[in-house]
N, C-alpha and C positions, 0 to 999 in steps of 0.2 A: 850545514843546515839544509832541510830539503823543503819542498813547498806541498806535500802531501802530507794527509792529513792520517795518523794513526786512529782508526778503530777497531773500538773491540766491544762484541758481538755477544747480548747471553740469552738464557732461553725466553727473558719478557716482551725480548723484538718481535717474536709472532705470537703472542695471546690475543692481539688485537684483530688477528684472522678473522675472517666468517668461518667458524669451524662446523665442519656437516657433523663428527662427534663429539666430543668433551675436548675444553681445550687443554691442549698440553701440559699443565702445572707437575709440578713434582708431587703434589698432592695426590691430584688425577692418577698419576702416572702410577706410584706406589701400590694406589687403592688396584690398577688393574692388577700388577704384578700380583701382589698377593693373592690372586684365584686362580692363579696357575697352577696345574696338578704337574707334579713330578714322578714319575716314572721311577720303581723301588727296583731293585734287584730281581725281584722273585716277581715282576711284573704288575706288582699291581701299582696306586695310584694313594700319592697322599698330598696334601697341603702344605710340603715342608719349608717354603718362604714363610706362610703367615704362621706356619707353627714356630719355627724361628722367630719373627717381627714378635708374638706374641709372650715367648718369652723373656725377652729382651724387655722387653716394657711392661712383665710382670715384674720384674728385678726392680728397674729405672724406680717405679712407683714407692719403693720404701726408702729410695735414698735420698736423703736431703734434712732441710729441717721441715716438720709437719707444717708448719705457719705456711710454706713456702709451698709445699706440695699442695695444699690447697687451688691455685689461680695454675703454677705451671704442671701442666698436663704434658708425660711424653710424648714424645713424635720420633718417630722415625723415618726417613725417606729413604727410597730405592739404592740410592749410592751408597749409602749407610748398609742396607741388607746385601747388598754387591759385598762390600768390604768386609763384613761378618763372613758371609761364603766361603773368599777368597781364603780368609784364614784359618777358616775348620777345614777348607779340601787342605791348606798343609799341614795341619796337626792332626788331621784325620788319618794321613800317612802314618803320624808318627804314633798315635791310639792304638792302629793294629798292626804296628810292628810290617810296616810292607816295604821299607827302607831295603834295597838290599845292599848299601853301599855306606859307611859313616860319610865318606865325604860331601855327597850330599845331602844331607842329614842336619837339616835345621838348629839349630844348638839349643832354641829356648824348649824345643821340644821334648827333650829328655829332663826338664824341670816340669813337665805342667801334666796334669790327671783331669783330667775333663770329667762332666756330668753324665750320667749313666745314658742321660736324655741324646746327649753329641757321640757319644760310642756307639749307641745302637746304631745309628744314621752310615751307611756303606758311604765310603769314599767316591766312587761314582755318582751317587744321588747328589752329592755337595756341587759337581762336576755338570750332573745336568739339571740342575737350580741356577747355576748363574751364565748358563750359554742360554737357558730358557728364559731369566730374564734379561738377557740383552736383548735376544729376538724380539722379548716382548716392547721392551721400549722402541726398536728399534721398527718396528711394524707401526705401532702408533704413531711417531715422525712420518713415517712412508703414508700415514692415511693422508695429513696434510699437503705435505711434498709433491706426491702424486697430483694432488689437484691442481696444484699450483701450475706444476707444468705442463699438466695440459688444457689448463685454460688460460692462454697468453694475454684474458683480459680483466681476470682476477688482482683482485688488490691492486689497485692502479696504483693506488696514492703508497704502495712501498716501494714496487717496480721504478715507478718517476724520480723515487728519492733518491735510489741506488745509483739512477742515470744520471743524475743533475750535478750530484758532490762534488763531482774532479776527481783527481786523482788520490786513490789511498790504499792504505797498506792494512786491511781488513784481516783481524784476528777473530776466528767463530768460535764460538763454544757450546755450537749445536752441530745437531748433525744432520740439518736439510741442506738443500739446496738451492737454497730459493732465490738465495745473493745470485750465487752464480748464473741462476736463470735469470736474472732482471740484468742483467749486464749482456751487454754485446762482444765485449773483448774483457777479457782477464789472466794471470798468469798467475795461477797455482802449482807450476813445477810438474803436472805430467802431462808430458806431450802427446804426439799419434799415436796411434797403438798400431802392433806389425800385423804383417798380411799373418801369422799365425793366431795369434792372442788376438782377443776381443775386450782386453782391456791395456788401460793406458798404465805406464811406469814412469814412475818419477825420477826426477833430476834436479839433482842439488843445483847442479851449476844452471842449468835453465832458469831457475826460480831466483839465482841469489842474479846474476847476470843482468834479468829482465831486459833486455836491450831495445825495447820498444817503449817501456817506461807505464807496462801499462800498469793498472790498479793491479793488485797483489791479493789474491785470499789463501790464508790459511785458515784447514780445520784442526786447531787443538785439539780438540777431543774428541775428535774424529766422526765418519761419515756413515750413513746409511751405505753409501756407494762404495764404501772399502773393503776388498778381501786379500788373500795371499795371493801371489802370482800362482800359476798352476803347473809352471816349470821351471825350470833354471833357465836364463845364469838369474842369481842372486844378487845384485851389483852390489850390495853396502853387505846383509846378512840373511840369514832366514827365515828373518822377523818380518823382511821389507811388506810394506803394504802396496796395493795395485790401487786405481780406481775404475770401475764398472761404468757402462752407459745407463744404467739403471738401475732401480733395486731389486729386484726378479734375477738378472745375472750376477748382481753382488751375492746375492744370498745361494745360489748356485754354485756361483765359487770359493764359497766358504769351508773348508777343512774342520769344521765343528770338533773333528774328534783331534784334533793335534794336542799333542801334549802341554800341558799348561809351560809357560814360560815360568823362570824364576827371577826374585831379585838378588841384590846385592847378599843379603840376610837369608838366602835360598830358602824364600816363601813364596809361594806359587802365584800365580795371577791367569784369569783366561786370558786368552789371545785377545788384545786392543782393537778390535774392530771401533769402538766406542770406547775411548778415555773415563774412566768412574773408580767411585767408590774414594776411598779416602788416603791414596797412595799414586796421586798420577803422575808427578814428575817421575815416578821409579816407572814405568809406563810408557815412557816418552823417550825411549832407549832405540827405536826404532825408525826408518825414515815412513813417513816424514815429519813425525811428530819429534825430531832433533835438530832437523833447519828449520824445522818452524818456529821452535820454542828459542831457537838461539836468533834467529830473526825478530822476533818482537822487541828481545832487549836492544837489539841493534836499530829500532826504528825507535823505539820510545825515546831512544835518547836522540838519535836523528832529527826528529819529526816534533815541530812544538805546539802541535796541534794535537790534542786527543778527545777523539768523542766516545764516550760509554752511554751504549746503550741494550739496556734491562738484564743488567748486570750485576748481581747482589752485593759483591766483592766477599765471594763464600771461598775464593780458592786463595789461600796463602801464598804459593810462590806470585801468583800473578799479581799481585796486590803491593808484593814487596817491588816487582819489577816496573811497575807502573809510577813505584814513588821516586825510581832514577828521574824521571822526567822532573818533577820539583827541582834534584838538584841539577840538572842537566840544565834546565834553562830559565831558573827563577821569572825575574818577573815578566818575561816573555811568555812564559808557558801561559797557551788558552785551552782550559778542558770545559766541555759539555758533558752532564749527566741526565741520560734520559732514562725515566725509570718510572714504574706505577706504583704510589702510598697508597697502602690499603685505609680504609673508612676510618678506623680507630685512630690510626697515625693522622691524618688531616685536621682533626679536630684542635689539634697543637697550636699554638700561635708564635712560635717560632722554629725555624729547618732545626735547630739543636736538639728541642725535644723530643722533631719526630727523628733526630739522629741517633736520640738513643736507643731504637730499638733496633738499629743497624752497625752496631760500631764499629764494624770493619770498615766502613763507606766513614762513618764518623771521623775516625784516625786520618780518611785520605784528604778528608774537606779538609778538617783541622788543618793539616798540616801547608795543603794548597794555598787557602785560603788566610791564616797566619789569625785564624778565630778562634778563642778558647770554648770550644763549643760546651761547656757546663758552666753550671752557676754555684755560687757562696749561700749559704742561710743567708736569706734578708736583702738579697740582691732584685733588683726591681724592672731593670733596665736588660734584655734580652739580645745577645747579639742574632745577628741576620732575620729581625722577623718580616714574616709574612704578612702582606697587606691584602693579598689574593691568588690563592691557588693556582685558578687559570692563569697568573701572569707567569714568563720565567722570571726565577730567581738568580740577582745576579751578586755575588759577595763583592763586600766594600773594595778589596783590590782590585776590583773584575779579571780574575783571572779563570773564577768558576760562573758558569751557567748550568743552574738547574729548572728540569722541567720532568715535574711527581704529577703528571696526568694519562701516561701513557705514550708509546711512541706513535700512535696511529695521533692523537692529537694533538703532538710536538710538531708531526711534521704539517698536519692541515691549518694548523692556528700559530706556528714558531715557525717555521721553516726561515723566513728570512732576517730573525731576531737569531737563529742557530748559527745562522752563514754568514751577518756581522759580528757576531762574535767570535768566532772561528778566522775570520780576518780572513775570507774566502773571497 
């Protein structure tokens, strides 16, 4: 048993910014992606993200039952067109016959005949659609990011929170860095960087070691700040990630044009600067996204403390590794979920109905919490209701604390209802 507290980090922790552009949403984010022109072959310039997103959801629109198509309208987000890319640049290979080898030679490929719409599209243009959209998200973070560090007196009230905690073993799922800026000492596993390089390389045993005990951050899904080393040695493989002082060198030290990586299933993926799209543990093959991801399960169950904060619980392996902790430490386990209900969902009058529009978070209450979060026809009586928003919610075991106002007003109006609960 240790006495640090596991967190884990998603992208609703900074909505609550002063943002000088649009705030960061996958919405936002999407809507830029799609104005990006991609560069053809023959030089000229077309829309092939939104012409992709829009076909895709000209499809979506006839499937279902009509009653039902009515109210749900598609969506699609960025990681979703990421993971569409990802799969036309490897079957695009296989469209124009540019294999020269069977063994690497994808197998579903010699079953599938694509649309006249995906053959015309050159296998490079697939190629620089989704390094163009990482940049692009990846610039957008860096608008926030940037600021943050250099005004060391911005966002007080997040900066204070990160300082005050104690000790913990912080899992990101963004890719600022803004944690690590509000902290004074941290260990994320890359050390100095040598009088040659201008960036730092990581270390398993540094990170797993920690011999000072200090707080702990990994990034999941990786960092504005990450590019390839720019020479050898290699220490794990060829994959290995660096980190940069900044984003200006990161993005300098980036090999854009290196050949896509494959998986298991020898389907291509771009280079992981940023963990996305709908395949990341096949992703996460790399350091240091392999001590990281094998550290979290080793803290979840460690640590019987977990705070989530604005974190959808959209990514399945994490969702499954989060519920070791239930069986890990029954009725010891204290989780905090800090999270923002949009308008619609608030209007509910008890956490089950606005759960149902989240069920992956549903399943983990449920399950925590030992609440049959649905009801029977004719049932009257509502488990965990809400008697006022602005309070936290605390379920009858009190094992869980929730707070659906935001994390800027968790920590200005909860903070020390978060930190008697957490048994801090």
């Amino acid at each position: 048993m240790d006495d640090a507290v596991t967190v884990i980090v998603g992208a609703g922790a900074v909505l609550d910014f002063e943002h000088k552009g649009f705030p960061p949403t996958v919405k936002g984010i999407t809507e830029e992606v799609l104005k990006i022109p991609v560069q053809k072959v023959d030089g000229e310039e077309r829309l092939l993200l939104k012409e992709l997103c829009e076909s895709i959801i000209d499809r979506l629109k006839k499937i279902g039952n009509p009653e039902a198509r009515r109210f749900l309208h598609p969506e699609v987000s960025f990681e979703e067109i990421l993971h569409v890319l990802e799969m036309c640049l490897t079957y695009s290979i296989c469209w124009h016959e540019e294999y020269l080898d069977w063994r690497s030679f994808p197998l579903f490929g010699a079953l599938t005949t694509p649309k006249s719409f995906l053959k015309s599209i050159d296998t490079i243009e697939y190629l620089r659609a989704a390094y163009s959209l990482e940049e692009k998200v990846m610039e957008i973070v860096n608008q926030y990011d940037s600021t943050f560090r250099e005004n060391p007196h911005s966002e007080e009230w997040y900066r204070t929170f990160w300082r005050s905690i104690g000790r913990m073993n912080v899992f990101s799922l963004n890719y600022d860095s803004t944690i690590e800026e509000s902290l004074d000492f941290y260990e994320d596993g890359f050390g100095t960087s040598s009088e040659i390089d201008d960036y730092f390389r990581f270390s398993a045993k540094e990170y797993y070691e920690n011999p000072d005990g200090k707080t702990t951050i990994a990034h999941l899904h990786g960092s504005i700040l990450f590019s390839e080393p720019k020479a050898f040695p290699f220490e794990y493989s060829n994959r290995d990630l660096v980190k940069n002082q900044d984003y200006e060198t990161a993005y300098q030290n980036r090999l854009w044009a290196q050949v896509a990586p494959q998986t298991q299933a020898k389907e291509l993926y771009v280079q992981p600067y940023m963990i996305s799209g709908s395949r990341k543990t096949e992703k996460m093959v790399c350091t240091p996204y392999n001590v990281y991801l094998s550290d979290l399960t080793r803290q979840v169950i460690k640590n019987r403390r977990l705070l989530i904060i604005g974190y959808s619980f959209g990514d399945l392996y994490l969702n499954d590794i989060l519920g070791l902790g239930i069986a890990a430490h029954g009725d010891d386990f204290r989780v905090v979920i800090i999270d923002k209900f949009t308008s619609h969902i608030e209007g509910y009058p008890s956490l089950f109905q606005q759960l149902q529009c989240r069920p992956r978070m549903s399943d983990f209450v449920s399950r925590l919490t030992k609440e049959r979060l649905s009801i029977e026809p004719g049932q009257r009586v509502f488990p965990l209701i809400l008697k006022d928003n602005d309070t936290p919610i605390v379920s009858k075991n009190e094992q869980l604390m929730m707070c659906i106002e935001g994390f800027k007003d968790a920590v200005l109006k909860h903070d020390d209802a978060i930190r008697k609960h957490l048994q801090l």
